[in-house]
C-alpha positions as CSV (number, residue, x, y, z in Angstrom):
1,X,-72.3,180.1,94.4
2,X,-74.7,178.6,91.8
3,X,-73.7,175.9,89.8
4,X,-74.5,176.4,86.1
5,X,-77.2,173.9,86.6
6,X,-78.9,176.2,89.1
7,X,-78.8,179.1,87.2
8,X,-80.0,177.5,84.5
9,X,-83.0,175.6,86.7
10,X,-83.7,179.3,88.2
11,X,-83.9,181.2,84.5
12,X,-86.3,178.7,83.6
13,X,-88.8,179.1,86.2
14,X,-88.5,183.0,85.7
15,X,-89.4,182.0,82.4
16,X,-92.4,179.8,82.9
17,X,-93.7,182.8,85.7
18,X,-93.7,185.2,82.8
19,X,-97.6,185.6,81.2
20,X,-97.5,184.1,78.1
21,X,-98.4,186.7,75.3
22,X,-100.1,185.0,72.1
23,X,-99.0,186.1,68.6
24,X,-100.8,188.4,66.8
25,X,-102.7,187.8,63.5
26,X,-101.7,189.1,61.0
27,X,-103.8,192.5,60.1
28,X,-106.2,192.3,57.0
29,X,-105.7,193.9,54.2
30,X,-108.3,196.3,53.4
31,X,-109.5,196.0,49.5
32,X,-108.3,199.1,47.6
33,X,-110.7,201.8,45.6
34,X,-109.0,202.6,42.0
35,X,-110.3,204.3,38.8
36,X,-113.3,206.6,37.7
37,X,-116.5,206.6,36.9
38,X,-118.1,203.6,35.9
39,X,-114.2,202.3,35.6
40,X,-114.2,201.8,39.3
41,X,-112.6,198.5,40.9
42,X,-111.8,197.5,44.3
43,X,-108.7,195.2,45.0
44,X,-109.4,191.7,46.4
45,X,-106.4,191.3,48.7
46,X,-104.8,187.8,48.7
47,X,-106.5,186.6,45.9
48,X,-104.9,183.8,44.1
49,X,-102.5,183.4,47.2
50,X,-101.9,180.0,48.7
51,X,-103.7,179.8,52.3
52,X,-100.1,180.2,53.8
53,X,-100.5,183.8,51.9
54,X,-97.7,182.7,49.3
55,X,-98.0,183.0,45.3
56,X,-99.1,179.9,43.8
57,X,-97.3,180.2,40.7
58,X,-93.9,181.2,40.7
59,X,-92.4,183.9,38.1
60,X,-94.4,185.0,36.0
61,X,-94.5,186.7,32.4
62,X,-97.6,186.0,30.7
63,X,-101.0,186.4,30.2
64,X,-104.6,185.8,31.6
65,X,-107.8,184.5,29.8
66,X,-111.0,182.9,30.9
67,X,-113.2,180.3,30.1
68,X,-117.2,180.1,29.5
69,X,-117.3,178.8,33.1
70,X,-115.8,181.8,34.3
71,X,-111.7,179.9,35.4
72,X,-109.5,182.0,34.8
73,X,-106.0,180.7,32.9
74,X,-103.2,182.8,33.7
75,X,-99.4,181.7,32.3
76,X,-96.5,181.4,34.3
77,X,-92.6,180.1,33.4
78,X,-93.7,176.9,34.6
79,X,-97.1,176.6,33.2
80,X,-100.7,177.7,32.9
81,X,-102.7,177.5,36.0
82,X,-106.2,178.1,36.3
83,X,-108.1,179.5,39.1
84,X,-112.0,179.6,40.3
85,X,-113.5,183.0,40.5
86,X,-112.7,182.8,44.5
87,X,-108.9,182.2,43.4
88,X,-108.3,178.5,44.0
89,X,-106.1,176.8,41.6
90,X,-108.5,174.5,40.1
91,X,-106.4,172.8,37.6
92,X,-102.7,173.5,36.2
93,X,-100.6,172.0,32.9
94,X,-97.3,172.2,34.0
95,X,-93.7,172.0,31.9
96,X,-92.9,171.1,28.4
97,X,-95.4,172.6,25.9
98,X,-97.1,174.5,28.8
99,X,-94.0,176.9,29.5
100,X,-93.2,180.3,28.7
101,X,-96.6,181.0,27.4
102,X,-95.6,184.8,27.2
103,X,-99.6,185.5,25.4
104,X,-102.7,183.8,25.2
105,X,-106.0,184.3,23.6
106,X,-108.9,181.5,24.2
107,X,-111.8,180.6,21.6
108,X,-114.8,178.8,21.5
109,X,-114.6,175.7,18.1
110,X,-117.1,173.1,17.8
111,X,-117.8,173.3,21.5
112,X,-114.7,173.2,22.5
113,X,-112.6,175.9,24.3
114,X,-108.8,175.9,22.7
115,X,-105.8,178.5,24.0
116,X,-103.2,179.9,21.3
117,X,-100.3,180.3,22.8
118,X,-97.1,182.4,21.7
119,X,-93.9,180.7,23.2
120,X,-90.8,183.5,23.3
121,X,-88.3,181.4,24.3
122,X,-89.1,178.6,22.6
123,X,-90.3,180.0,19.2
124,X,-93.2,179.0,18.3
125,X,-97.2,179.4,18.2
126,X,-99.1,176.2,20.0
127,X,-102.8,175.7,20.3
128,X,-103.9,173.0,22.9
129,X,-107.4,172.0,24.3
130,X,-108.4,174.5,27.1
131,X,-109.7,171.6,29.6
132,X,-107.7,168.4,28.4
133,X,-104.5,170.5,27.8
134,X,-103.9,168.3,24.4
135,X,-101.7,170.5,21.8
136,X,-103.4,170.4,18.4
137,X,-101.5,172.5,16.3
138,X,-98.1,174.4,16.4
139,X,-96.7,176.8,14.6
140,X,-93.5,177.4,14.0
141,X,-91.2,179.8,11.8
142,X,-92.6,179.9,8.2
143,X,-89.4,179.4,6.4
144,X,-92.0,179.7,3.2
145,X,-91.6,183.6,4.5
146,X,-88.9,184.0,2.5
147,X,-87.2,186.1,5.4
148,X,-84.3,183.7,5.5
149,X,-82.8,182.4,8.8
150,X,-84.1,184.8,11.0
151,X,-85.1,184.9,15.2
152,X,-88.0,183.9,16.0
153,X,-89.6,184.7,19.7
154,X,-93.0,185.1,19.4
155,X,-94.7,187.6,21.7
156,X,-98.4,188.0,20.8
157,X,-100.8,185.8,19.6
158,X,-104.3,186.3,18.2
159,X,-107.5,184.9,15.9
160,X,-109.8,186.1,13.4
161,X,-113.5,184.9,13.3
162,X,-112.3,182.8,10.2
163,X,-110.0,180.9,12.3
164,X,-107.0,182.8,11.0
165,X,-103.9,182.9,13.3
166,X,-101.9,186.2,13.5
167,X,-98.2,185.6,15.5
168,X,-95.9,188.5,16.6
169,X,-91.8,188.1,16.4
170,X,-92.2,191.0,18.9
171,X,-88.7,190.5,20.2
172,X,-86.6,189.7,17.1
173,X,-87.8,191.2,13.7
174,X,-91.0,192.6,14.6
175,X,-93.0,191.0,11.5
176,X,-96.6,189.6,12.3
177,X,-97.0,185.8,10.4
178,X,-100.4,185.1,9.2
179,X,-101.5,181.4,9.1
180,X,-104.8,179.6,8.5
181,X,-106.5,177.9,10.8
182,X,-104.8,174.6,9.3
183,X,-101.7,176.1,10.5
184,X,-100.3,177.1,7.0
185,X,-98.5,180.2,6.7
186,X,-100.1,182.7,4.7
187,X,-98.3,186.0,4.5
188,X,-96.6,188.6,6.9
189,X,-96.3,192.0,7.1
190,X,-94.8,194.9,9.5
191,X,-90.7,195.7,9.8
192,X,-88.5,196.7,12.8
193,X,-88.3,200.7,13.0
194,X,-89.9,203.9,14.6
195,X,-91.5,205.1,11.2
196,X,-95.4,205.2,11.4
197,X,-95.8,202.1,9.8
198,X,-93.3,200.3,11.7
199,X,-92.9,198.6,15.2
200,X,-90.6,199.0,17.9
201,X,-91.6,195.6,19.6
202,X,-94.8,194.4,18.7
203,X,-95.6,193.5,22.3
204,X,-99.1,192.7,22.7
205,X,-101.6,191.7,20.1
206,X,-105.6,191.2,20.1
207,X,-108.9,191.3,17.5
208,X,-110.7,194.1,18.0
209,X,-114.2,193.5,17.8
210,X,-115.3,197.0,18.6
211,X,-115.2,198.0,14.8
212,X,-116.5,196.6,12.2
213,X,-114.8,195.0,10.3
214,X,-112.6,193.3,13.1
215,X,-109.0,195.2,12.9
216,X,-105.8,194.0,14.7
217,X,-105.1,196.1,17.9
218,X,-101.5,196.0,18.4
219,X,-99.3,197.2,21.3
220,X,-95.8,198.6,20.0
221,X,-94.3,198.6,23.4
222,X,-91.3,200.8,22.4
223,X,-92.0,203.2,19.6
224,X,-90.5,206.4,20.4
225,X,-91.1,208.5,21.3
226,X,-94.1,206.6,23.8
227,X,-95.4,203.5,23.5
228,X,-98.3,203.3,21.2
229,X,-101.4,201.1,19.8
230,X,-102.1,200.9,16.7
231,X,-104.9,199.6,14.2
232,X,-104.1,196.9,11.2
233,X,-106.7,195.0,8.7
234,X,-106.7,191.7,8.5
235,X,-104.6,191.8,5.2
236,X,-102.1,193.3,7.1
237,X,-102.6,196.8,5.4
238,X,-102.0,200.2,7.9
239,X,-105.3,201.6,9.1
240,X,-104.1,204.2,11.8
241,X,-102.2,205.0,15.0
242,X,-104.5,204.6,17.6
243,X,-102.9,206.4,20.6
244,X,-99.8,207.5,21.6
245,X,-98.0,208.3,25.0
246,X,-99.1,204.9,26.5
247,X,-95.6,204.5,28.4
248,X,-94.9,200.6,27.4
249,X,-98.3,199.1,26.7
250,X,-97.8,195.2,26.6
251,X,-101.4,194.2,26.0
252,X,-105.1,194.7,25.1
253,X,-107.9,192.9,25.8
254,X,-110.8,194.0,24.6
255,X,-114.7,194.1,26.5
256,X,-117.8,195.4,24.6
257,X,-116.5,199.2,23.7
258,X,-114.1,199.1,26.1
259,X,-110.2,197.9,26.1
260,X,-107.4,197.4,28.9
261,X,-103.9,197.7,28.7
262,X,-101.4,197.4,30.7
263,X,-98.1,199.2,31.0
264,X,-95.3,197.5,31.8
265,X,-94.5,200.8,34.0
266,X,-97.1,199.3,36.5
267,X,-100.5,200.9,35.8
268,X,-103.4,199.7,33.2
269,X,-105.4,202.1,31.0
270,X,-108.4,201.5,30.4
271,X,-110.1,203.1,26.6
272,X,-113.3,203.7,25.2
273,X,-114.2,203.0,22.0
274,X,-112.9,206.5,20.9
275,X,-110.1,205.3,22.1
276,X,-110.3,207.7,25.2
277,X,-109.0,207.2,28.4
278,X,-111.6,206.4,31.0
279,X,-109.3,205.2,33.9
280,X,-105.7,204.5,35.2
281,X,-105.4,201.8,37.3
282,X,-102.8,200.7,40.1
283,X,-100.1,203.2,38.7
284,X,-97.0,203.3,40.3
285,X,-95.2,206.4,41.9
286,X,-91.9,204.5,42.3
287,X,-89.3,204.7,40.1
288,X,-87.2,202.3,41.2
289,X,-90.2,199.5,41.2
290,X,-92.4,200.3,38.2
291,X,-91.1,198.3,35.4
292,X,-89.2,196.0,37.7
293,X,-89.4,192.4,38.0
294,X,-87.4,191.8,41.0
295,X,-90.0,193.1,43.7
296,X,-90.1,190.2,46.3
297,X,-93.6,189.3,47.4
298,X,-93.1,191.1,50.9
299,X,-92.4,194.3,49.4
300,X,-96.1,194.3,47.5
301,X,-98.6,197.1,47.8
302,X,-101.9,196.2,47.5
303,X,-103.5,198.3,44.4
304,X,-100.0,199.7,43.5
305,X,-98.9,197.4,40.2
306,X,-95.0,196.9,39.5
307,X,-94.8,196.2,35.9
308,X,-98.2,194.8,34.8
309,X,-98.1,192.7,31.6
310,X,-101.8,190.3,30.9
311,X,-105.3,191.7,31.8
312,X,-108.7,190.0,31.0
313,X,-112.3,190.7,31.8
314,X,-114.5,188.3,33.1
315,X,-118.5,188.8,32.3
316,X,-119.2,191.0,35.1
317,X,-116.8,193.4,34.2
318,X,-114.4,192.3,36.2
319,X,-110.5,192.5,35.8
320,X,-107.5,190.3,36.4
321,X,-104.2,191.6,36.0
322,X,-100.8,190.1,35.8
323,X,-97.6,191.2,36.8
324,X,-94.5,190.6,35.4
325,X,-93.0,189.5,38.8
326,X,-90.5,187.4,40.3
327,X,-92.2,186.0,42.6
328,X,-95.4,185.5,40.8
329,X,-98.5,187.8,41.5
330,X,-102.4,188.1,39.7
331,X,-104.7,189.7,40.9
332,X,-108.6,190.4,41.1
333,X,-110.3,193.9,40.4
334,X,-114.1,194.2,41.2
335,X,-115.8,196.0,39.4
336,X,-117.9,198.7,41.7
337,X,-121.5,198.8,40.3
């Protein structure tokens, strides 16, 4: 009989006789083909991932925007980080006034770049240097309004040429607060409701500069019956409903003639100047994961979206989309030539 320490001995050199069999890489992922026409992109798998291949930035429900150098600034709950074109993390302001940054916009002043900022959960407006990260102005609940004590969790955020400011209570009372560029409340205008000239959360927010004059474009996520965009002056007067049926657009941002926005459904739409639909990107034939935060990184599908909630173009043409996403996912479209 074999004493345990035999058997033991004798499994082992079975063991070491055995050919060793080395682990397999893991397979690529090929880049996917989405859109039409001369709205065609290809997916640039693992871009923005960690070299272990996991997010870099944790949950995320925000926005993207890019500097005149080409980084791009994407916001997360625990700050902005900002990538290279190859999807490095360059740079990142983390906590405090970096957090919950739920929309961005970036502009060029006196040779400096500056991000606006609209905090939801902790209501307020915040501009801060794009490259230093100082905060020069915030901007909280006008009490001047006149509205009372209201809530205030600003969703959108965007600025006129002039320098004037434009902040959404997208999910409280749905009015739009106009300030100066000193940060002095102005006026507001809009009201909670599903009549034509109401909002349904004013989600998403940007100048469009394809008219002339510059209009708001803003995204009222859940009008009913479909999600819609529609077109305001800078005086906050009605102008028209843009397009209708967009499922739950959450932002725009606007290229040239062209504007993307993205559904929270998990798809972007992409729309002429006519305000026509060129392309639909990275929609989602799942149900139970379009519109759903909770989809773990492993359960990804490269150029299939989940609930997609900042886009921004870069000057190629280029997009990067964010999803809003548990575990934290941006990612790069090329734009096919």
């Amino acid at each position: 009989m074999l004493s345990r320490f035999s058997c033991w001995t004798l499994t082992l050199s079975v063991l070491l006789a055995l050919p060793v069999r080395a682990a397999e890489p893991a397979k690529p992922v090929a880049p996917v083909r989405m859109g039409a026409g001369m709205m065609t992109f290809d997916t640039v798998p693992g871009w923005g991932l960690r070299p272990d291949g996991n997010s870099s930035i944790g949950p995320t429900h925000g926005a993207v925007v890019i500097d005149k150098a080409g980084h791009i600034y994407t916001s997360a709950n625990a700050g902005v980080f900002v990538f290279s074109p190859d999807g490095m993390v360059v740079q990142s302001y983390l906590g405090g006034d970096y957090t919950n940054l739920h929309d961005m916009e970036i502009r060029e002043e006196g040779g400096q770049e500056f991000i606006y900022g609209a905090r939801n959960q902790n209501a307020e407006g915040i501009k801060f240097n794009a490259h230093s990260g100082e905060v020069v102005l915030r901007l909280p609940y006008p009490a001047e309004s006149g509205l009372g004590e209201i809530k205030f969790n600003p969703t959108a955020i965007t600025v006129a040429a002039n320098g004037d400011i434009y902040l959404s209570n997208g999910y409280a009372t749905n009015h739009i607060f106009k300030y100066g560029k000193d940060g002095k409340y102005q006026m507001h205008f809009g009201e909670q409701g599903n009549d034509l000239k109401q909002f349904n959360t004013a989600h998403g927010m940007t100048l469009d500069t394809r008219y002339e004059p510059n209009r708001l474009l803003i995204c009222d996520r859940n009008h009913q019956p479909k999600g819609r965009l529609v077109h305001y002056s800078l005086e906050g007067e009605f102008i028209e409903e843009v397009v209708t049926g967009l499922g739950m657009p959450t932002s725009a941002s606007i290229q040239g003639d062209y504007v993307s926005v993205p559904d929270l459904h998990g798809r972007v739409v992409i729309l002429d100047k006519s305000n026509t639909i060129m392309a639909v990107l990275g929609h989602n034939p799942d149900p139970a994961k379009r519109g759903n935060f909770n989809v773990p990184q492993d359960q990804w599908i490269e150029g299939i979206f989940s609930g997609t909630h900042g886009s921004y173009w870069d000057t190629d043409g280029n997009l990067y989309v964010q999803d809003w996403n548990v575990s934290g996912r941006i990612m790069k479209l090329v734009r096919v030539k």
